[in-house]
DOMI-59709 format. One record per residue: residue number from 1; x, y, z of N, C-alpha, C in turn. Coordinates in steps of 0.02 Angstrom, whole numbers. Example, Ala and Ser with C-alpha at 12.3 -4.5 7.8 and 13.67 -1.06 7.14 Angstrom:
  pos      nu      nv      nw     cau     cav     caw      cu      cv      cw
    1     660    -284     390     615    -225     390     660    -165     390
    2     642    -112     354     684     -53     357     645       2     394
***
This chain:
  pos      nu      nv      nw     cau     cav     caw      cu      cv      cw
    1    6553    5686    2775    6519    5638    2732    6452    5619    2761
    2    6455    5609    2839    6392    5611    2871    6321    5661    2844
    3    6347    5705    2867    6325    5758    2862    6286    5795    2801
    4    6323    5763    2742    6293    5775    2682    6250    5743    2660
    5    6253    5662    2671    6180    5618    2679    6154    5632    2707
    6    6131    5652    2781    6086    5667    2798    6032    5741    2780
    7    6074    5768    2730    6040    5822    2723    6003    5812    2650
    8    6036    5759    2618    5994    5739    2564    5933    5697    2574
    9    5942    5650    2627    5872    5609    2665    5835    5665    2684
   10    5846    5731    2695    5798    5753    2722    5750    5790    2672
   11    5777    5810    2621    5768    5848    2562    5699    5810    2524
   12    5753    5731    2525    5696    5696    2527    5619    5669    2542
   13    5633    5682    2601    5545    5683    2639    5541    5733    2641
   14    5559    5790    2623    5530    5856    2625    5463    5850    2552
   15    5498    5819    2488    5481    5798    2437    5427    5765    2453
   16    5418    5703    2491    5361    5661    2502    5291    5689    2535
   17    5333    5727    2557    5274    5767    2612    5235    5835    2571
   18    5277    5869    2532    5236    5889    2483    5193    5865    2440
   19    5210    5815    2411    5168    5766    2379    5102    5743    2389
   20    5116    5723    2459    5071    5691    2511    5006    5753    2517
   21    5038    5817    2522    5017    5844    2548    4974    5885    2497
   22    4988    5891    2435    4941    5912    2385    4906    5888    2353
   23    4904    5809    2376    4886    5764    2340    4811    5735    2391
   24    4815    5781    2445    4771    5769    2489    4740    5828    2481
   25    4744    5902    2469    4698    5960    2462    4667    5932    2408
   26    4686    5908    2346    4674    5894    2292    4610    5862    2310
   27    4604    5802    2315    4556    5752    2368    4506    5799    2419
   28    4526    5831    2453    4494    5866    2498    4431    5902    2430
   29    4464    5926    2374    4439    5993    2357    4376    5941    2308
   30    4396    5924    2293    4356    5868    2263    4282    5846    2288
   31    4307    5823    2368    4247    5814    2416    4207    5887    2440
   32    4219    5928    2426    4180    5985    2441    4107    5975    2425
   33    4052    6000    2460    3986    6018    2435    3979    6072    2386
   34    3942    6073    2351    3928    6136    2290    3911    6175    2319
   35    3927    6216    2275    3897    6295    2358    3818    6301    2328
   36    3801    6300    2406    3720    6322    2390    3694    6375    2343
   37    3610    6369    2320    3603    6418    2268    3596    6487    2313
   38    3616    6555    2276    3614    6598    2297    3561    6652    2275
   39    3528    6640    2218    3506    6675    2173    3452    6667    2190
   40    3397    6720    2168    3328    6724    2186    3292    6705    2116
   41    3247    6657    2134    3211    6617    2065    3179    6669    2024
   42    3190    6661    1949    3168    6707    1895    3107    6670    1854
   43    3056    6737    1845    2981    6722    1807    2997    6698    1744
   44    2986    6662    1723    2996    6653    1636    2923    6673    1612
   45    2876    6657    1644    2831    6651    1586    2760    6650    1614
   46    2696    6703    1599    2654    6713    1651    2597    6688    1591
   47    2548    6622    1609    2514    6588    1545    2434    6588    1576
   48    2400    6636    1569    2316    6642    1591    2299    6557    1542
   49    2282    6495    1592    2252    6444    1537    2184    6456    1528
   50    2148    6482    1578    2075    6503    1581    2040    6536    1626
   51    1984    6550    1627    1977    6607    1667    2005    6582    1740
   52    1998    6527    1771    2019    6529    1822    2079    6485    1858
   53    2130    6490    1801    2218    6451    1806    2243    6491    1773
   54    2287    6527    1829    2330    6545    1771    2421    6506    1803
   55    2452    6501    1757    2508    6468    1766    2576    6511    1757
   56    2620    6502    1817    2654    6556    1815    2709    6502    1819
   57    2765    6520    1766    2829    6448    1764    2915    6494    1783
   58    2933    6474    1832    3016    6482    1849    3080    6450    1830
   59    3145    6468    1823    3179    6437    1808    3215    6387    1857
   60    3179    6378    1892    3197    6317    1940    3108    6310    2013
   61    3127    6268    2021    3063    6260    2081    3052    6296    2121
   62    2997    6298    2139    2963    6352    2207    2939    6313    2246
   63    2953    6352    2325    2940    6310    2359    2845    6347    2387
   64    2812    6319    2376    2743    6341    2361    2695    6337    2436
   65    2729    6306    2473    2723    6308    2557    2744    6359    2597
   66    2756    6421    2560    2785    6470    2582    2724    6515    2546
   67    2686    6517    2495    2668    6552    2470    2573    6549    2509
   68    2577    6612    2504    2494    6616    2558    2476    6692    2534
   69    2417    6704    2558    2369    6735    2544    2392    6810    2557
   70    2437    6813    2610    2487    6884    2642    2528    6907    2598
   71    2566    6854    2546    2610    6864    2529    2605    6859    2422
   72    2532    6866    2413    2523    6845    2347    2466    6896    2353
   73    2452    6931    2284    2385    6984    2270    2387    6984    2201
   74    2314    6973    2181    2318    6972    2105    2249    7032    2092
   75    2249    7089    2085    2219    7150    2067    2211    7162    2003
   76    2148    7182    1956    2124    7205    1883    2153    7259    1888
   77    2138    7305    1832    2155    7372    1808    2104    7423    1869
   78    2037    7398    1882    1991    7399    1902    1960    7416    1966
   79    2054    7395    1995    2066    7358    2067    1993    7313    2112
   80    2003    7276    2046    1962    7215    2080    1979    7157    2110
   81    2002    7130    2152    2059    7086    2202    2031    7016    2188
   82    2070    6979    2162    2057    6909    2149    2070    6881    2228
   83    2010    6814    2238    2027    6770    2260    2065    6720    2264
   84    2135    6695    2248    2171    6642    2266    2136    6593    2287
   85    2091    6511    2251    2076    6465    2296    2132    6410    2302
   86    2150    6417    2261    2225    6338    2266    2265    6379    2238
   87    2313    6330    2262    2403    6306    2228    2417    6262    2211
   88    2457    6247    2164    2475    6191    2136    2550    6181    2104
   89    2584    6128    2111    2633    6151    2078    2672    6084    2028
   90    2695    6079    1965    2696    6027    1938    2772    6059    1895
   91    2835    6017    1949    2926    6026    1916    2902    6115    1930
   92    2941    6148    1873    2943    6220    1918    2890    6269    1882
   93    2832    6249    1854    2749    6279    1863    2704    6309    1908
   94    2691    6346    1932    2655    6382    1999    2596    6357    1963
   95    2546    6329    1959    2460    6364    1958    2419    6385    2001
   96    2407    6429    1986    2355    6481    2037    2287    6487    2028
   97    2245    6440    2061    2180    6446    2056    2119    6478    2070
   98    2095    6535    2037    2086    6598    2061    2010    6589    2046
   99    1963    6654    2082    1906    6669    2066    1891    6699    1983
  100    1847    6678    1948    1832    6681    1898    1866    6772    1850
  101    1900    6768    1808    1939    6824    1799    1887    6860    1722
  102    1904    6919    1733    1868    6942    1662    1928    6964    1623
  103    1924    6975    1545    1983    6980    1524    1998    7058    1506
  104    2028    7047    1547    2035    7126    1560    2136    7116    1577
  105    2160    7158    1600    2219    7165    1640    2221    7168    1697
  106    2265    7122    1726    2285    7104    1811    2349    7123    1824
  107    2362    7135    1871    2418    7135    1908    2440    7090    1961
  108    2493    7055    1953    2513    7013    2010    2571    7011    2036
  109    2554    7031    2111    2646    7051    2159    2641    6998    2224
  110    2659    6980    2212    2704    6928    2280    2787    6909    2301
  111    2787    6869    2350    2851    6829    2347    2859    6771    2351
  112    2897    6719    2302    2909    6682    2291    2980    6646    2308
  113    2973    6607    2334    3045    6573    2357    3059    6523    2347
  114    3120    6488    2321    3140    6444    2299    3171    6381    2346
  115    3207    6311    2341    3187    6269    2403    3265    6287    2450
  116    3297    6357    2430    3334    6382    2465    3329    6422    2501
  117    3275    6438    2489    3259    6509    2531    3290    6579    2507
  118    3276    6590    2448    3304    6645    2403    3228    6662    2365
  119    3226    6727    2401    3160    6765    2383    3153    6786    2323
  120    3102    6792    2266    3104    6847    2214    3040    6900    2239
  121    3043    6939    2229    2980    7008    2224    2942    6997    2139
  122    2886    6974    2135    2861    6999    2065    2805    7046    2083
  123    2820    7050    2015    2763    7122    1992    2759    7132    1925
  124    2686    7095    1902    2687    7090    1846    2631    7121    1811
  125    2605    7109    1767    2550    7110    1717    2533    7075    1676
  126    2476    7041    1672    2441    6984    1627    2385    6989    1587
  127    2358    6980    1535    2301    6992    1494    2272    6922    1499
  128    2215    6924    1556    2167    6871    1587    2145    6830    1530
  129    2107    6774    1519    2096    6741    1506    2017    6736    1504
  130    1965    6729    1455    1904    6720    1455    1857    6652    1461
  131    1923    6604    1421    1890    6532    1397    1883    6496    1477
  132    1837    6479    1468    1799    6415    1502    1843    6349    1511
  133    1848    6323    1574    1836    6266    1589    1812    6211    1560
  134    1806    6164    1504    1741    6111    1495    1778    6051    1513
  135    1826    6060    1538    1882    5933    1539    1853    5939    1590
  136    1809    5882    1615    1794    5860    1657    1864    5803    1700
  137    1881    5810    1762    1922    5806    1801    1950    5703    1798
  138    1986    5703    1776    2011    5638    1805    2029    5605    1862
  139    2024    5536    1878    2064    5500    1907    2109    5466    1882
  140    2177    5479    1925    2239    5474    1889    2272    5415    1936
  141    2261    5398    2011    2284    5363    2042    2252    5334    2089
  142    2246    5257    2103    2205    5232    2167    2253    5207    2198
  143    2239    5197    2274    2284    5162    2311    2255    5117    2375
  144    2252    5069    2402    2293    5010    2347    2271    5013    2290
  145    2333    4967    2253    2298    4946    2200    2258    4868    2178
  146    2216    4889    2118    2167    4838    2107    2192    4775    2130
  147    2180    4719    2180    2203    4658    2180    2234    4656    2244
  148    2272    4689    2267    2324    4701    2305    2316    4657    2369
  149    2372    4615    2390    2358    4558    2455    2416    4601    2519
  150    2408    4549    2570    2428    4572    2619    2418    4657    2631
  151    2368    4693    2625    2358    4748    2639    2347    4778    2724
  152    2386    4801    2751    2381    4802    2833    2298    4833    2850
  153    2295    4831    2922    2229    4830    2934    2198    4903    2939
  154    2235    4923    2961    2218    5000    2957    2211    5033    2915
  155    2172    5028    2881    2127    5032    2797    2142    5114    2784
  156    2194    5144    2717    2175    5205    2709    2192    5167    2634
  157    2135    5239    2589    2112    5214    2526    2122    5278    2484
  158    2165    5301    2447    2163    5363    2412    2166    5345    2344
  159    2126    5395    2331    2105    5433    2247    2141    5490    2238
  160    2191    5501    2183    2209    5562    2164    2170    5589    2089
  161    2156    5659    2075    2156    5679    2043    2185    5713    1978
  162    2206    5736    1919    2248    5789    1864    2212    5842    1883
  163    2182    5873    1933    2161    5937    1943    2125    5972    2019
  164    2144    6014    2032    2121    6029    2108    2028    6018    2093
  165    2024    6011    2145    1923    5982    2152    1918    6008    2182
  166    1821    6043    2182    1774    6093    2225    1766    6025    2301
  167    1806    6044    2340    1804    6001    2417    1740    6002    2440
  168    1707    6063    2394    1615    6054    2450    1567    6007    2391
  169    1611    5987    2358    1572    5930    2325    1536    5901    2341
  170    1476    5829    2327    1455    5776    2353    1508    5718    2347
  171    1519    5684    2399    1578    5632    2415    1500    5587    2421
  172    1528    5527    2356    1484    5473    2371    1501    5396    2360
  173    1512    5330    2397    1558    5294    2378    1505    5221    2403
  174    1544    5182    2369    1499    5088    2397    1554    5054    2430
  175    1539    5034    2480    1597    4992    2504    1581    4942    2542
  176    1620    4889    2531    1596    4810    2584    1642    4793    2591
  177    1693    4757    2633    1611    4758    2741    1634    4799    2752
  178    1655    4867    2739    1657    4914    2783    1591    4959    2790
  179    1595    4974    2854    1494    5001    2862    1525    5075    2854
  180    1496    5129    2798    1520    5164    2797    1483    5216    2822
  181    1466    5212    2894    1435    5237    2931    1516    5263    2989
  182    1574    5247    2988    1643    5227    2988    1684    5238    2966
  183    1669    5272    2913    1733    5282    2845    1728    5358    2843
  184    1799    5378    2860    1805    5465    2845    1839    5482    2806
  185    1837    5527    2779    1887    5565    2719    1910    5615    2743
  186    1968    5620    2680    1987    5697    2705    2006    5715    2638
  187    2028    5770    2619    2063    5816    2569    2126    5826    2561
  188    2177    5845    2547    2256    5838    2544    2229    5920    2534
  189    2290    5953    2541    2302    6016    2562    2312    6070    2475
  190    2320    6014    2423    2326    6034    2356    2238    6016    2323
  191    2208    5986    2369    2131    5963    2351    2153    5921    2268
  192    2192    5874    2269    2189    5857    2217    2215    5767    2253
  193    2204    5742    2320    2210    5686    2324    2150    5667    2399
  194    2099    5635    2377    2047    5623    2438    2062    5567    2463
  195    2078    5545    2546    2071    5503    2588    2034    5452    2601
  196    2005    5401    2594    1956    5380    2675    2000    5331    2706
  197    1990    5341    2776    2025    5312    2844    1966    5266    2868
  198    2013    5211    2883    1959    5156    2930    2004    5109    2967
  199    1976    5127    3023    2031    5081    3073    1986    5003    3114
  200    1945    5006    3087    1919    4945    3115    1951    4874    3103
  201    1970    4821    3136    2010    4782    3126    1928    4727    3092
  202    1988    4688    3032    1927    4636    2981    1980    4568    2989
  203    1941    4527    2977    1953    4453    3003    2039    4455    2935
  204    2051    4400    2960    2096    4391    2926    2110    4369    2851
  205    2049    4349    2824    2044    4337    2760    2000    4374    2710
  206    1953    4442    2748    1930    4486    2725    1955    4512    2669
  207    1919    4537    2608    1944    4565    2562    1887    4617    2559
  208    1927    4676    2557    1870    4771    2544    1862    4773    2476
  209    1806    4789    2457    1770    4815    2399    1760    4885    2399
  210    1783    4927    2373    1777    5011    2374    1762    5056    2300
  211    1708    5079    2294    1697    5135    2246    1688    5196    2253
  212    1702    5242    2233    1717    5301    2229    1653    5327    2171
  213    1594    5349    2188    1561    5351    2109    1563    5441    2107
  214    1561    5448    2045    1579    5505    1998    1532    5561    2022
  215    1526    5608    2072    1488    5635    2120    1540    5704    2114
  216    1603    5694    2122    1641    5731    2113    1633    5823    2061
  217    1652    5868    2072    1660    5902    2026    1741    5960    2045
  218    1759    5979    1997    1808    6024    1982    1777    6091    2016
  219    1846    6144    1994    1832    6208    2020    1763    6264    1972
  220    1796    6214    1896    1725    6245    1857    1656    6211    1860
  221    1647    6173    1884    1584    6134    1906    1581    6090    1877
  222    1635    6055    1829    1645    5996    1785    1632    5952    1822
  223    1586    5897    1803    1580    5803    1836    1649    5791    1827
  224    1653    5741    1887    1709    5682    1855    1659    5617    1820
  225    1686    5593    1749    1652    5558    1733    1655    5489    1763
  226    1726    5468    1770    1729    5406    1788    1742    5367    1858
  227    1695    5305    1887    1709    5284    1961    1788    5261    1973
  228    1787    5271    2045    1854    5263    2063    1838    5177    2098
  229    1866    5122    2082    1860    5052    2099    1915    5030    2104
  230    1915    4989    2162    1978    4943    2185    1938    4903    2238
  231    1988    4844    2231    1993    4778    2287    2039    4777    2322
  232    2038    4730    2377    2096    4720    2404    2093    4695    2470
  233    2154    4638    2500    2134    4608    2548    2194    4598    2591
  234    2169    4593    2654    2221    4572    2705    2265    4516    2698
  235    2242    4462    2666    2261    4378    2666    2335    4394    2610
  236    2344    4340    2592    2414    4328    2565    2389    4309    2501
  237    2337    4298    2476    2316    4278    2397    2228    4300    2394
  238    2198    4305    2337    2153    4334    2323    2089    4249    2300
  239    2038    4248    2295    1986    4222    2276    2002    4186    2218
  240    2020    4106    2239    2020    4065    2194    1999    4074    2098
  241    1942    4057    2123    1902    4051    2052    1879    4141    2003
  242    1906    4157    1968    1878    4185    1925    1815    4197    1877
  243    1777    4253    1897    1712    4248    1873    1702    4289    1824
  244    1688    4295    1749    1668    4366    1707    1620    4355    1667
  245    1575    4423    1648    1525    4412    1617    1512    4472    1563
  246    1460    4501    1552    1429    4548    1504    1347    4561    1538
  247    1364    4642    1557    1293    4674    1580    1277    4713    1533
  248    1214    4725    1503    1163    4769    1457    1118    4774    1475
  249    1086    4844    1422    1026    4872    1444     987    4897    1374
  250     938    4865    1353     921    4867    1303     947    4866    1234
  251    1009    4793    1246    1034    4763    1195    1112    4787    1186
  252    1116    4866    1244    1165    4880    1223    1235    4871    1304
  253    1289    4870    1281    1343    4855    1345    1329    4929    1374
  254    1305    4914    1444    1320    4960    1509    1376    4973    1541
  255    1384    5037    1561    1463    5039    1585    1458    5080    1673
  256    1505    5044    1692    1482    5074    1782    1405    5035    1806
  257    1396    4986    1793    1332    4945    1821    1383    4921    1887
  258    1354    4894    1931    1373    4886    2004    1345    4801    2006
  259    1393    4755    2009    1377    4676    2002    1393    4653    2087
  260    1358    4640    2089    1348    4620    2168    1350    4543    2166
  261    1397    4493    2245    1395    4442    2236    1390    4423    2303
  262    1348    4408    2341    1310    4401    2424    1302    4328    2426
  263    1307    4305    2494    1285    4251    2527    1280    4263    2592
  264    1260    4203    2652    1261    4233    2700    1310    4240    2738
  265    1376    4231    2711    1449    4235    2750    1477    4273    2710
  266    1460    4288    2662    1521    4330    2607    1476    4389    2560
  267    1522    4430    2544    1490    4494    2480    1542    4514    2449
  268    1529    4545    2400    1586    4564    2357    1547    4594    2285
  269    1580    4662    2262    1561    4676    2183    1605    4716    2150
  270    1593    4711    2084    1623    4732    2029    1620    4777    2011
  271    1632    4811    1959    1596    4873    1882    1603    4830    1836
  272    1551    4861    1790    1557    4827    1719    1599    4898    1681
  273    1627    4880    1624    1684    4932    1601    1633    4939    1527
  274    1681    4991    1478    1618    5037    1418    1606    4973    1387
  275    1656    4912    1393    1610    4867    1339    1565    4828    1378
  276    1523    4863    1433    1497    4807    1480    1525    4745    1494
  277    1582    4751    1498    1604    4686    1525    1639    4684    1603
  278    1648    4625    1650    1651    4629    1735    1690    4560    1744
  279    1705    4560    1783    1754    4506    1805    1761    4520    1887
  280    1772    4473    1911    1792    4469    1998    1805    4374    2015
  281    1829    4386    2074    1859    4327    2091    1840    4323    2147
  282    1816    4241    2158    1757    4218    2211    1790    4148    2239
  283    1763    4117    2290    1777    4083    2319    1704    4013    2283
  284    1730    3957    2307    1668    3909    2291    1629    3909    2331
  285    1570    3963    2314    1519    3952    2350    1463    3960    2335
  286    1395    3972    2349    1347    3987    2293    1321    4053    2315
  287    1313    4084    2262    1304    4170    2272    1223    4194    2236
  288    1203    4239    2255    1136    4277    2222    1182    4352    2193
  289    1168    4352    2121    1190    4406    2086    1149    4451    2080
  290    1160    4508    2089    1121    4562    2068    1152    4627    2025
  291    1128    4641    1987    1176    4713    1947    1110    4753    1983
  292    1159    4813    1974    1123    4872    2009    1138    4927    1985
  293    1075    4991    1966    1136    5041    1932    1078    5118    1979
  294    1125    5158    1997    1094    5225    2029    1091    5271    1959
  295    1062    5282    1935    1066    5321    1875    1083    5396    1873
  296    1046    5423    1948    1061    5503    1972    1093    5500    2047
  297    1110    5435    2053    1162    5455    2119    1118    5479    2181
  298    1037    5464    2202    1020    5467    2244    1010    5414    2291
  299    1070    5374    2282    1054    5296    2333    1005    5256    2315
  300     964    5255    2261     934    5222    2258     934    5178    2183
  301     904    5123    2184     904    5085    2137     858    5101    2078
  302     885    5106    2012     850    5134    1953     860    5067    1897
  303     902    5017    1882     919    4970    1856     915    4914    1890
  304     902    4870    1883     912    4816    1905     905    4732    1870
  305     945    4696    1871     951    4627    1880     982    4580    1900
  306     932    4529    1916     938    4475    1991     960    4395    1940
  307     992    4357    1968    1011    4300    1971    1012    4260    2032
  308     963    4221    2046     972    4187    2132    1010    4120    2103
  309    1074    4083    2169    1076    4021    2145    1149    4029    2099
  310    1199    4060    2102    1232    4068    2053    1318    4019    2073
  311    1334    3977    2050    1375    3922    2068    1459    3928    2044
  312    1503    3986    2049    1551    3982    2001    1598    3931    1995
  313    1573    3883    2008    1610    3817    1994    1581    3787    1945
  314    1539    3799    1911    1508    3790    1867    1489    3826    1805
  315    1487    3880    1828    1474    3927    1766    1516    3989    1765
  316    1570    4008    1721    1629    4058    1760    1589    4117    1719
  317    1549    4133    1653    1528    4179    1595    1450    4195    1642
  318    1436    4249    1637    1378    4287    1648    1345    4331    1599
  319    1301    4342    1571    1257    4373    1544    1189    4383    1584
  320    1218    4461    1593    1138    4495    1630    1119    4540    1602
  321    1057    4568    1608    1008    4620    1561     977    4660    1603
  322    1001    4713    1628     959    4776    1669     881    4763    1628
  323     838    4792    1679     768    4798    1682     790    4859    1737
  324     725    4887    1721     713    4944    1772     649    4916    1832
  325     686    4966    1884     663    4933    1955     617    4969    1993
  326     541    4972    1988     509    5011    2003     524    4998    2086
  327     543    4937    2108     532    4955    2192     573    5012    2223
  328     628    5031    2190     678    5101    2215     699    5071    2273
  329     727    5022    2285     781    5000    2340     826    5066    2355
  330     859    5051    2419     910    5084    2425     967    5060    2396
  331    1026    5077    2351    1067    5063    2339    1125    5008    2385
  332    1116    5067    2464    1163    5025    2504    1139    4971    2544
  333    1054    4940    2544    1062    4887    2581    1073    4823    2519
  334    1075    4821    2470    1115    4760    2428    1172    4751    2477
  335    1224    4795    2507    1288    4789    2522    1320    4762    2595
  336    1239    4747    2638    1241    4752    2696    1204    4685    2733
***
């Protein structure tokens, strides 16, 4: 009688332990990682946008830090060897920014690898592209942004672009108090996001004034039309009083005029926007206004009008009227 219970208790946890025990692979199998991709990324679709982009799209991402000059050749019928100047890549889009193409037929063989490291070989053929370039290049992102407090001291200031930019451009910018005799730039490695670095330490309630003016051009020699502007300050809140006005120039609203607001402890300026209109935020103190406008971007002053005496505790609305400035100031000592 012993003997037979105990062989049913055991039968028993034999039961539990199976249980236990599939009920834990189960669980186990569950927690598994997906198995990595194995497959080598496939071309969908080879799109000449103009003579010198053409856009090559995959069914999943490329890893485009792999892709170089050794390993990519784009040859005419002609065997005329394109230059490669950029890469670019936007979700799983290659663009390839090449020396000016004639429309003719190319060939293009490289390798491409995906963010697994699974190679493809192409080898293709494309019917080039003739049309021109004409969008002039945007700005799509500033950083900081407009306003921005507690900004640490070690000042870096980026502009991004919607399109890779000619890097041997003219880089031309306004900035206060930073002496931009001080201020360096750099390029991002896609030439589609520019730097400037400044490590000089500014008092503690300093606020930077920075423009970026439209100097810029693309790979087809397109302007950028519009300045790149932002504020921004170390302190924990920004300039009391609010100041805005309306700049013109022979009756009509100016856009990108440069509103300057100086004393002998403080500076600071604006843009006026397409409806000529400007705004900035000042402290109570009394300021000499000046609008200022470079018309060809040679530093020097081509517009101008002055207000001495200007009280924004008193008067928050401005109305100024460019005149032209035969003395040809330099642009940057207003700023200095």
């Amino acid at each position: 009688m012993s003997s037979v219970k105990t062989s049913k208790l055991t039968i028993k946890e034999i039961g539990y332990v199976l249980f236990f025990t599939l009920l834990m692979l189960a669980c186990a199998k569950k927690g598994l990682p997906p198995s990595p991709d194995r497959f080598s990324p496939h071309l969908l679709e080879i799109k000449p946008v103009n003579r010198i982009r053409v856009d090559l799209t995959f069914d999943e991402e490329i890893n485009i830090s792999r892709l170089n000059s050794e390993n990519l050749k784009i040859v005419s019928i002609d065997q005329e060897t394109l230059k490669v100047r950029n890469i670019s890549q936007r979700q799983n889009t290659v663009s390839l920014f090449t020396e000016k193409t004639k429309p003719v037929v190319y060939y293009i063989t490289g390798l491409f690898e995906d963010r697994f490291g699974n190679v493809a070989r192409i080898n293709k053929k494309f019917m080039a592209s003739s049309a021109t370039d004409t969008i002039p290049p945007r700005i799509t992102s500033i950083r900081p942004n407009l306003g921005a407090t507690n900004v640490t001291r070690n000042i870096l200031i980026e502009f991004g672009f919607s399109e890779p930019m000619d890097t041997a451009s003219t880089v031309k910018f306004l900035t206060t108090p930073l002496d931009t005799s001080f201020v360096r730039w750099q390029w991002s490695t896609d030439w589609q996001t520019l730097s400037f670095g400044y490590r000089e330490t500014l008092a503690q309630n300093a606020t930077v004034y920075f423009a970026l003016l439209p100097t810029l051009k693309d790979l087809e020699n397109n302007r950028i039309k519009n300045y790149g502007y932002t504020f921004f300050t170390v302190d924990s809140s920004l300039a009391p009083i609010l100041v805005s006005g309306d700049l013109s120039y022979n009756q009509q609203p100016y856009v990108d005029g440069v509103v300057i607001f100086s004393n002998p402890t403080s500076k600071a300026f604006t843009l006026s926007d397409k409806n000529g209109k400007f705004s900035i935020r000042l402290d109570s103190l009394v300021y000499q206004v000046l609008a200022v406008v470079d018309t060809n971007f040679d530093n020097q002053v081509d517009l101008f009008s002055e207000l001495p005496n200007f009280n924004p505790r008193q008067t928050q609305q401005l109305k100024l009227n460019l005149l032209p400035d035969t003395a040809k100031r330099n642009i940057y000592q207003n700023l200095y």
